[in-house]
N, C-alpha and C positions, 0 to 999 in steps of 0.2 A: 274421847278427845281425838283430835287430827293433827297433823302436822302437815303445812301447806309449801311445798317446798320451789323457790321463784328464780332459784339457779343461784350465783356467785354479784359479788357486792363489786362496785369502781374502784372503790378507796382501797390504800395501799394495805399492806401489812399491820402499820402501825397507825390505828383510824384514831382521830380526835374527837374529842365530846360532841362537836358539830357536825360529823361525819356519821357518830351513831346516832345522833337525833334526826339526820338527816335519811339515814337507813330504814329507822324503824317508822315514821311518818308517815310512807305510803304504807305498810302493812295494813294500817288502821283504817286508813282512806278505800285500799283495795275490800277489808271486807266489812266495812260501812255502806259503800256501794252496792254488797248483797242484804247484806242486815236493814239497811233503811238508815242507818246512825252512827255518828262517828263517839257515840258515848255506847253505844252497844255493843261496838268492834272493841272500845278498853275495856270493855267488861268482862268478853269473851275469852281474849287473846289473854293465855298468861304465861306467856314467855317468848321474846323474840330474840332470830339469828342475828345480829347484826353486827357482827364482827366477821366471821371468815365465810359462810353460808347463808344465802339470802331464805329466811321464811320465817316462818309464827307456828307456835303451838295453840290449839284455840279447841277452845269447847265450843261442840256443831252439833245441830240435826244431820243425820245422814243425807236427807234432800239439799240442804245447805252445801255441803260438803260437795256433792256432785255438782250442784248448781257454780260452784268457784273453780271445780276442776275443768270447768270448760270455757275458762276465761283463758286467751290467749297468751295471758303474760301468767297466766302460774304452770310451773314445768310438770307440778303433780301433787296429789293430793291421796298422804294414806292413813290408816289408822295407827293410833299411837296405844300398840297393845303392849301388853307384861307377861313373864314368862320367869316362873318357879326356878330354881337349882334343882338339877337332876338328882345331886347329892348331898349328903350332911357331914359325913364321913372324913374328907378329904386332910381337914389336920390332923384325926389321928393317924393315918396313913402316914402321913409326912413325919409324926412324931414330933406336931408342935401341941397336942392337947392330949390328956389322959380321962376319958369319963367325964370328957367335960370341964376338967380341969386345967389350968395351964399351968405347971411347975415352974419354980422359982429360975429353973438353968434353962429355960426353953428360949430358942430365936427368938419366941416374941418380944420376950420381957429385954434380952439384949438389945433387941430391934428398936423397941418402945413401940412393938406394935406398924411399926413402917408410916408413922407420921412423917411426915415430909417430905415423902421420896415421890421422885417424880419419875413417870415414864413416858415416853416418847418413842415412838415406832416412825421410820422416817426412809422413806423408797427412793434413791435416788435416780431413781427414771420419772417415774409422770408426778407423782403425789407427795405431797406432804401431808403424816396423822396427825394431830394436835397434840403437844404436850399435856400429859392427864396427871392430874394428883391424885393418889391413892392412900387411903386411911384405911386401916384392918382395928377392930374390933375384939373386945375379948367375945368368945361363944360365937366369932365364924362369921360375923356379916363383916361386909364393908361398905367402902364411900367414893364415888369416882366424879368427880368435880376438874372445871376447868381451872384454870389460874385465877380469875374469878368469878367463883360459884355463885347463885341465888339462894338468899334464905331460904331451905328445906326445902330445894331440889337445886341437880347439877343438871345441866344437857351439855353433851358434848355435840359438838356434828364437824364434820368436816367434806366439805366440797373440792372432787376430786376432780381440775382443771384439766381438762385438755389441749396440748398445745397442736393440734390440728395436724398430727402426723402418722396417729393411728385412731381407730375406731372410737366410739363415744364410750367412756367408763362406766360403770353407777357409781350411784352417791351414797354411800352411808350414814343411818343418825342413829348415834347411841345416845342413850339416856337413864338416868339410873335418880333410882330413888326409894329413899328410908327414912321411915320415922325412927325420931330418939328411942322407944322404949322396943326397939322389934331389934332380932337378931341375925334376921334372911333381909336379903335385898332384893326387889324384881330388878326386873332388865328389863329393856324391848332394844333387839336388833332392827332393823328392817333393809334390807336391799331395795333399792327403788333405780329402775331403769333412769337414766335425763339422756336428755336431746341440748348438745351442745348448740350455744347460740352465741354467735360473734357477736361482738358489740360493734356498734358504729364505731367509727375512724374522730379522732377529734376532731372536731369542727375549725377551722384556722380563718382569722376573720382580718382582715386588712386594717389598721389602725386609720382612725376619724381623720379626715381632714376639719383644722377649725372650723369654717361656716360650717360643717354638718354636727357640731358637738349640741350645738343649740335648733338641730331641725333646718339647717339650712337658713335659719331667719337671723336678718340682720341685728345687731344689738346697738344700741346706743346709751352712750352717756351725756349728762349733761351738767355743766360746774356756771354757777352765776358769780359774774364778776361786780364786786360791790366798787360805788361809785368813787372811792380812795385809791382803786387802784386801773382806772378804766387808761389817764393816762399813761402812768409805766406799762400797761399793758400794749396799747400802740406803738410804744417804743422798742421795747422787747420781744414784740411778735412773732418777728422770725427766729429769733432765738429759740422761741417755744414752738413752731412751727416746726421748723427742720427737724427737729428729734422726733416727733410725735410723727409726722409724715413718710419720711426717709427711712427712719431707722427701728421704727414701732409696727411701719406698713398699717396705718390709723387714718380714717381721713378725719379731718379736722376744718373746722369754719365759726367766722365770732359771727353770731344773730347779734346785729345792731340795733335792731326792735326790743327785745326781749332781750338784749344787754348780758348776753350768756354764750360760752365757749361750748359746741358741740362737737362730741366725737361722733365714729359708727364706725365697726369694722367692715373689711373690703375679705374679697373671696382669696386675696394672696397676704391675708395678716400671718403670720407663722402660729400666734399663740393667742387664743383668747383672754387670755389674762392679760396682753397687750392692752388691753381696753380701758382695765380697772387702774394699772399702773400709769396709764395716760392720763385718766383721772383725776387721779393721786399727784400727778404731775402739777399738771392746771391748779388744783385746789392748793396747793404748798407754796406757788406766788402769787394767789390771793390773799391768801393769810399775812405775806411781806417776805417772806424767801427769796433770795437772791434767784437767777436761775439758774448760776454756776451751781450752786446748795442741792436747789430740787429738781435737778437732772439725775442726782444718785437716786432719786425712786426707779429710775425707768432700769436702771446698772443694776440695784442691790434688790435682793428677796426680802432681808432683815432689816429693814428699815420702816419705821412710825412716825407720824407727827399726833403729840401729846399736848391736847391746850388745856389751861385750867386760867380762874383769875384769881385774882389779890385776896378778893373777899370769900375765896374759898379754903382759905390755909385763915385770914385773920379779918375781924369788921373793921375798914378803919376809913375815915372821912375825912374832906374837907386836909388841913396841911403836915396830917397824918401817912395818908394816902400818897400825900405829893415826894414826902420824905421816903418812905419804902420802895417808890419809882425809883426815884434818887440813890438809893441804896442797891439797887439790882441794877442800876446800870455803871453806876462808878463815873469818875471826872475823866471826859472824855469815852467813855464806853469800856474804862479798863474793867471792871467788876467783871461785866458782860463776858468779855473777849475772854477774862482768865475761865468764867469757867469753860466756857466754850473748847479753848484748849484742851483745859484738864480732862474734860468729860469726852473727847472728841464727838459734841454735836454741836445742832447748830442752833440759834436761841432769839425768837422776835419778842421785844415787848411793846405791842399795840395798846396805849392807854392804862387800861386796868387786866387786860388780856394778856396771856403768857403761851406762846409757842417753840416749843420743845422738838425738834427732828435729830432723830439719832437711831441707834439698836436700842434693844429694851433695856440692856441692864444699864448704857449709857445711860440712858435717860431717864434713868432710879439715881444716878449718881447727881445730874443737876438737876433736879426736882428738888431736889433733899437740898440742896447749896441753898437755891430759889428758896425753899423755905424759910430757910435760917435765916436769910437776911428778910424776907416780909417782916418774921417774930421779932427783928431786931438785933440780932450778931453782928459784931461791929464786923469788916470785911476784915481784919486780918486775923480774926479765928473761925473764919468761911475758908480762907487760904489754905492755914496751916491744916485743916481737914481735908481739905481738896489732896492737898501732898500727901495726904499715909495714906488717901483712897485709892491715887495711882500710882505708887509705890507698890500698892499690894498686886493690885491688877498689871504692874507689870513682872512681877514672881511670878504670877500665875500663866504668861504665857511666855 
């Protein structure tokens, strides 16, 4: 096997799941590119850097291997060989085993064997080593793992930075691995020369003006005015004119043919969402909105208008129907008006149609009134609900 090593990773210290997915993605792509396949490069590669050291462990032909070491973006390319204990010896020496034995007073068994000790070697000039977990063994082997290890092998590596004020370092990768029933560990050290390589400078990019958010291309809305409201709308015009124009920077014009109010934004709108809010404008005194009312679409973010009808909530006909009008609006529009208050929004009833403008949770509050009086609540137990609804909602702010 080889270890393909492609220099040092963007992300900080502390990478996120999409940082390491986003790390190890080109390794695949990099040697699918030689492979022919991005299912042959998973297959190969088994185990990637991608936390503190950029590269792949991967099982290669030797021609493979040279054939990737001369790709411009890998730093280097060596063999991932193992290498024996010179000794076996060493705890009786120390006088932590006897014959093989470990005694019941020995370091180890005080130690528990150095379960959970952690070591960390740490230069305050150029480098930092990786913090290593170490596990010892009874009969002498051990276990060198990162913080977190892969089932039945550890790699450690760490990539030693240069901050561009002395000469280029090398890189070290250690790696260590043991099976469960063995007593010896190999190792492979490798020293491998790298050629330090700056990264580009971030890119800093000047924030869109509108007309470039959409490709520079003009955008248009268009609201049709139904024939119940074409005179208030002449009347009102400028009303709706002046805010849409002036203050939205929208242009605006009624097609008399086509019986339909057009917007389209201009090259000095401030915000494309001016458009949709314009919109939303026009459509909210079609519906029968005052335009003192639906002027707050253009002012507020959190505002909706919610229509539903009669025979959505109950089926009812003929002086059924005429009665539950009757009922949602009250003698002289008090019904209306209280909830309106209570609920602060604002509330059209067009024939058998119900329109609702407010914030959301407003407008869950006279939804709910509007029902009760369709099903039939006489209005002074719609009232006394209204009162402990805004009672509560005023504790709460």
């Amino acid at each position: 096997s080889y270890i393909v090593y492609l220099g040092w990773h963007s992300h900080g210290p502390n990478p996120s799941a999409s940082d390491l997915e986003f790390a190890t993605n080109p390794h695949y792509k990099l040697l699918g590119s030689h492979l022919g396949s991005h299912e042959k490069a998973k297959e190969a590669i088994f185990y990637s850097y991608n936390k503190h050291s950029n590269g792949f462990a991967v099982v290669l032909e030797e021609e493979h291997a040279q054939d990737i070491a001369k790709n411009p973006n890998v730093v280097s390319v060596f063999l991932n060989k193992g290498h024996e204990l010179q000794t076996t010896r060493s705890w009786e020496f120390l006088g932590l085993e006897s014959d093989g034995v470990v005694p019941k007073d020995s370091i180890w068994e005080k130690a528990r064997y150095g379960e959970g000790v952690n070591i960390a070697n740490i230069d305050t000039g150029q480098f930092l080593i990786l913090i290593v977990k170490v596990k010892f063994f009874k009969g002498g082997g051990c276990f060198l793992s990162t913080i977190f290890p892969k089932q039945g092998m550890a790699a450690v590596s760490s990539a030693i930075v240069n901050r561009g004020k002395t000469p280029p370092l090398p890189v070290f990768v250690l790696s260590c691995r043991m099976e469960s029933n063995q007593a010896a560990s190999s190792m492979d050290v490798e020293t491998v020369p790298s050629e330090v390589k700056l990264l580009p400078p971030k890119p800093k990019f000047e924030p869109l003006k509108p007309h470039e958010m959409s490709d520079g291309q003009v955008q248009f809305r268009k609201v049709n005015v139904p024939p119940h409201r074409y005179t208030p709308l002449k009347k009102a015009w400028m009303d709706i004119y002046t805010p849409i124009y002036e203050q939205m920077k929208i242009d605006v014009r009624m097609n008399l043919k086509g019986r339909r109010i057009e917007l389209k934004t201009r090259p000095d709108t401030p915000d494309i969402s001016n458009l949709q809010k314009c919109a939303d404008f026009a459509h909210a005194f079609m519906l029968g909105f005052d335009v003192i009312d639906a002027i707050a679409l253009l002012r507020l973010d959190e505002l909706y208008i919610e229509s539903f009808e009669i025979k959505d909530v109950k089926t009812l006909r003929g002086d059924h129907l005429s009665r539950a009008i009757g009922r949602l609006s009250g003698k002289g529009g008090k019904t209306k008006f209280a909830i309106e208050n209570a609920s602060k929004t604002r509330i059209v009833i067009a024939d058998t149609k119900i329109h609702i403008l407010g914030s959301f949770s407003n407008i869950k509050i006279a939804r709910d009134s509007l029902c009760s009086l369709i099903l039939g609540s006489p209005a002074g137990k719609v009232y006394s609900k209204l009162r402990a609804v805004t009672a509560r909602l005023a504790e709460r702010f």
